[in-house]
DRENPA-3360 file (N, C-alpha, C; in nm, 2 decimals, always signed):
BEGIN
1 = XXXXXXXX = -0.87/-2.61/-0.14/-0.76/-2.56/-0.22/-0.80/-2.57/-0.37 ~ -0.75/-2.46/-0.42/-0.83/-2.49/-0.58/-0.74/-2.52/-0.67 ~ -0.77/-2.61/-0.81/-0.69/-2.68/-0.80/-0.52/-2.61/-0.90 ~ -0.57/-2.48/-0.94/-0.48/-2.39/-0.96/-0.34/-2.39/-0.89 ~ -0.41/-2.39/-0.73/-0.31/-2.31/-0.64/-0.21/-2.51/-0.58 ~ -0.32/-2.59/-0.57/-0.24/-2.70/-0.58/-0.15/-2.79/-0.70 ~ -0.18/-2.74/-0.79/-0.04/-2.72/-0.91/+0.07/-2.67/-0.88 ~ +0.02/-2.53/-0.82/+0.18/-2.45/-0.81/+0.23/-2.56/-0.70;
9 = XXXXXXXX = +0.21/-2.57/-0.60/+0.23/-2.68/-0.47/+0.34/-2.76/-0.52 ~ +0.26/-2.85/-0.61/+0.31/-2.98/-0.66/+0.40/-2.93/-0.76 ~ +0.40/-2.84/-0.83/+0.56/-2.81/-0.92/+0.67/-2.73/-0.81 ~ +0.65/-2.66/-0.74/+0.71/-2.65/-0.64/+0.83/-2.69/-0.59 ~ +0.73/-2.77/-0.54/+0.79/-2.90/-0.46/+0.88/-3.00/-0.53 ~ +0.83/-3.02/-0.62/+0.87/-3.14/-0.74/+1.03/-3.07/-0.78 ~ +0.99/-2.96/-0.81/+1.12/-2.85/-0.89/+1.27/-2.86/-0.76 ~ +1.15/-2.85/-0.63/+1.28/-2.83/-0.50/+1.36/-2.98/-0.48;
17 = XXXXXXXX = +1.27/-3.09/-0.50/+1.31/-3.22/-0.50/+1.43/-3.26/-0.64 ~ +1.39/-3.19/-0.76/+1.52/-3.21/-0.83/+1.60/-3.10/-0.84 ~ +1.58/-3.02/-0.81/+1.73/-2.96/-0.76/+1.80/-2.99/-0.66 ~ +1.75/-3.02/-0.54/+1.84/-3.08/-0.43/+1.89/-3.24/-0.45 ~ +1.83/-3.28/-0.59/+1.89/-3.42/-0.61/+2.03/-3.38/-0.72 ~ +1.95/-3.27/-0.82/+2.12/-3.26/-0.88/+2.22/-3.18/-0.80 ~ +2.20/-3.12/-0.72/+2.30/-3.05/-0.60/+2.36/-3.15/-0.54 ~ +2.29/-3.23/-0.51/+2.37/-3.33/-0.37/+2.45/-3.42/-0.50;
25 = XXXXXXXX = +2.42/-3.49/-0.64/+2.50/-3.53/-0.72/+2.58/-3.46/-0.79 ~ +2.58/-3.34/-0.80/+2.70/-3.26/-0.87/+2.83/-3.25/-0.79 ~ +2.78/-3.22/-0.62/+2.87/-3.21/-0.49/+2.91/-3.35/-0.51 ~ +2.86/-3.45/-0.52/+2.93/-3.61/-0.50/+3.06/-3.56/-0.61 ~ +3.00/-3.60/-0.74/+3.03/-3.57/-0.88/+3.21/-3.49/-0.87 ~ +3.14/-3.36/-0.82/+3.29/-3.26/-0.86/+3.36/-3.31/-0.74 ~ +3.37/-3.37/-0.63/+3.44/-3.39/-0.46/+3.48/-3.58/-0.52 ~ +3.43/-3.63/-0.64/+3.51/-3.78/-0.61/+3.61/-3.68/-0.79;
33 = XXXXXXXX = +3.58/-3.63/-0.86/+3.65/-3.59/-0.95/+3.80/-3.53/-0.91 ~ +3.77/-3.46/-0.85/+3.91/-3.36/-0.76/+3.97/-3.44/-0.71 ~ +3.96/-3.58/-0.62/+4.04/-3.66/-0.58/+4.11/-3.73/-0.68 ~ +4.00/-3.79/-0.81/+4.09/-3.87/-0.83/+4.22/-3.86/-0.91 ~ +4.30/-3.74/-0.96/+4.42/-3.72/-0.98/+4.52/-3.67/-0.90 ~ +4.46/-3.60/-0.79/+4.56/-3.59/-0.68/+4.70/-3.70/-0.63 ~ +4.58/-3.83/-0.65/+4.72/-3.94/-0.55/+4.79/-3.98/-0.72 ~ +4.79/-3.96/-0.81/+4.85/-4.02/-0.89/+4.97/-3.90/-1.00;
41 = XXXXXXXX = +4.89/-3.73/-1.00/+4.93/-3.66/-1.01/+5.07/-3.57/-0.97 ~ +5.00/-3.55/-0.83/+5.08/-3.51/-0.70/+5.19/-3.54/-0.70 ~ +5.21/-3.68/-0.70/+5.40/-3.72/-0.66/+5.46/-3.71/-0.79 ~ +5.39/-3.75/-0.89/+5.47/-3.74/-1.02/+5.52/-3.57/-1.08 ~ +5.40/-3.47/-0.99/+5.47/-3.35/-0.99/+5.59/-3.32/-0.92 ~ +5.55/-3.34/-0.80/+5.69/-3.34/-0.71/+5.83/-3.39/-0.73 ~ +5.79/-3.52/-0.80/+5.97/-3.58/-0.88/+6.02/-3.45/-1.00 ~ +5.91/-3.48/-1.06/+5.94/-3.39/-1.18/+6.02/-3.23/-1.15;
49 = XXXXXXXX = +5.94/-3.16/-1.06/+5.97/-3.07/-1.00/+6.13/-3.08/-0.93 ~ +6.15/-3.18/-0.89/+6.26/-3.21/-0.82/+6.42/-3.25/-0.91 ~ +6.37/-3.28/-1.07/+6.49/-3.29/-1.10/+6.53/-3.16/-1.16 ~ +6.68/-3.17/-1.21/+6.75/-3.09/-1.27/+6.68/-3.03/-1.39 ~ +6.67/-2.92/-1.43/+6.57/-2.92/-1.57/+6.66/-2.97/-1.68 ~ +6.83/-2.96/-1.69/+6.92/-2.97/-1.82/+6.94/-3.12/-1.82 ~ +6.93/-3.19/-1.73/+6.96/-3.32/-1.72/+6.88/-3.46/-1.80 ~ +6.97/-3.54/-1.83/+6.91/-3.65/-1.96/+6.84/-3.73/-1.84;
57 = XXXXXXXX = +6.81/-3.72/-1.71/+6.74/-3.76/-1.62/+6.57/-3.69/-1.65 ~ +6.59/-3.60/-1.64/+6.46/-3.46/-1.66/+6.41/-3.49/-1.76 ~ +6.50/-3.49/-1.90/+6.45/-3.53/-2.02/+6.37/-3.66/-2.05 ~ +6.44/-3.77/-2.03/+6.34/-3.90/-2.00/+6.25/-3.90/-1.93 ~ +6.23/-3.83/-1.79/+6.12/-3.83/-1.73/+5.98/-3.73/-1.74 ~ +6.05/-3.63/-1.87/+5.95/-3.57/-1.95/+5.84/-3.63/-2.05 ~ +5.94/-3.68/-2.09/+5.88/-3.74/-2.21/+5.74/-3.82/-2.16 ~ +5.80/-3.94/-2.06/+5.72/-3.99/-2.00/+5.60/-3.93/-1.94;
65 = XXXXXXXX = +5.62/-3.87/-1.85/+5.52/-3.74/-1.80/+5.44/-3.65/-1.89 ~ +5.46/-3.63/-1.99/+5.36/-3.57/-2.09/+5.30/-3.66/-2.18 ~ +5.33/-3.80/-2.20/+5.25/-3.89/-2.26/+5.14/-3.94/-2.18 ~ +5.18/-3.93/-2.02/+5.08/-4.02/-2.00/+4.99/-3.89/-1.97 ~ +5.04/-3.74/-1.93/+4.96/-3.64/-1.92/+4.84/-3.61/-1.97 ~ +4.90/-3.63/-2.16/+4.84/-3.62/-2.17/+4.72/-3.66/-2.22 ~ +4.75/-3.78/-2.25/+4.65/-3.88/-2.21/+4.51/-3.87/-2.17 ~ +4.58/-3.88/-2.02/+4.48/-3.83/-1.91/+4.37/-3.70/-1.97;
73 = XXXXXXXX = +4.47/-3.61/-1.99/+4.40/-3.49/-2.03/+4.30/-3.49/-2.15 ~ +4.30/-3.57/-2.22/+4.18/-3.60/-2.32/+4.09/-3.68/-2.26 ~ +4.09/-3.74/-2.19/+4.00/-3.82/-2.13/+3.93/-3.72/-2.05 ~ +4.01/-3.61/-1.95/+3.91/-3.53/-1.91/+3.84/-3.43/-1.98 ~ +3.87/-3.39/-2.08/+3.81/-3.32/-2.21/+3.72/-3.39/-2.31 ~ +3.68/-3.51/-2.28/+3.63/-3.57/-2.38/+3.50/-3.65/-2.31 ~ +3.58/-3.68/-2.16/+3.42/-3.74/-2.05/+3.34/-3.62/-2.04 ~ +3.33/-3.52/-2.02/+3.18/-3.41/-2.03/+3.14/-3.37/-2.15;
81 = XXXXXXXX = +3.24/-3.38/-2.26/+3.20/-3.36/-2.37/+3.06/-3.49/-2.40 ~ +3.09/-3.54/-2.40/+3.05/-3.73/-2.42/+2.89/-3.69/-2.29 ~ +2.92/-3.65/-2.18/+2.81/-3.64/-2.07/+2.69/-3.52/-2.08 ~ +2.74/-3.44/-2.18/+2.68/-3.32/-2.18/+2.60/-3.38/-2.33 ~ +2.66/-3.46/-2.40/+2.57/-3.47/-2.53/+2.45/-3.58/-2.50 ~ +2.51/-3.69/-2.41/+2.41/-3.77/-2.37/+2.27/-3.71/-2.29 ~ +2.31/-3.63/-2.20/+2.25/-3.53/-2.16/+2.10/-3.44/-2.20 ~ +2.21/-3.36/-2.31/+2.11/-3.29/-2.43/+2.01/-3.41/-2.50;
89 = XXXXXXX = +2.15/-3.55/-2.53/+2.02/-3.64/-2.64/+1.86/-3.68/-2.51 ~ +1.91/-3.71/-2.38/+1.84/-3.75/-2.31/+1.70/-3.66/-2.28 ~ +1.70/-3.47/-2.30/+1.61/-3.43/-2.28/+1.55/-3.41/-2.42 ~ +1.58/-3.41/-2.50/+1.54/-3.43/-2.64/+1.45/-3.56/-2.65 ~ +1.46/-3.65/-2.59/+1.40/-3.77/-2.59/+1.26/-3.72/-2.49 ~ +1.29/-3.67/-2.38/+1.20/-3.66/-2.33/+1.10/-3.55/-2.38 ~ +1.12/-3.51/-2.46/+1.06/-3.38/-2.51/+1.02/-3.27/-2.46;
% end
């Protein structure tokens, strides 16, 4: 084999090995992400859902509900922001 054709081989191969490594970690990645607001989401939609919308019941439980929302919500806007730059600095490093 010359050693041309055993280059392509070896990048090949190497290229199939990290893509099936970021595949199988992206599938972890997005499948533990999706769960974790579900059990904590979910029921707090369903109360909310459930009350009166004109009620000083609804209103208190708004308030609460959009603070800790949103909250949450910057943390999910701000973790890939934060992963994608570490990311970028990380191939920059490797040159």
């Amino acid at each position: 084999m010359n050693p041309l054709d055993l280059l392509a081989l070896v990048t090949a191969l190497g290229s199939g090995l990290v893509a099936g490594f970021f595949f199988s970690f992206s599938v972890v990645v997005m499948q533990s992400l999706g769960k974790i607001p579900a059990p904590a989401d979910v029921p707090r939609n369903n109360a909310l859902a459930g009350l009166a919308p004109e009620s000083a019941e609804a209103a208190k439980y708004w308030l609460d509900y959009l603070s800790t929302w949103t909250a949450w919500n910057h943390v999910r806007t701000i973790a890939p922001l934060v992963s994608a730059a570490l990311f970028a600095w990380a191939l920059r490093l490797r040159g």
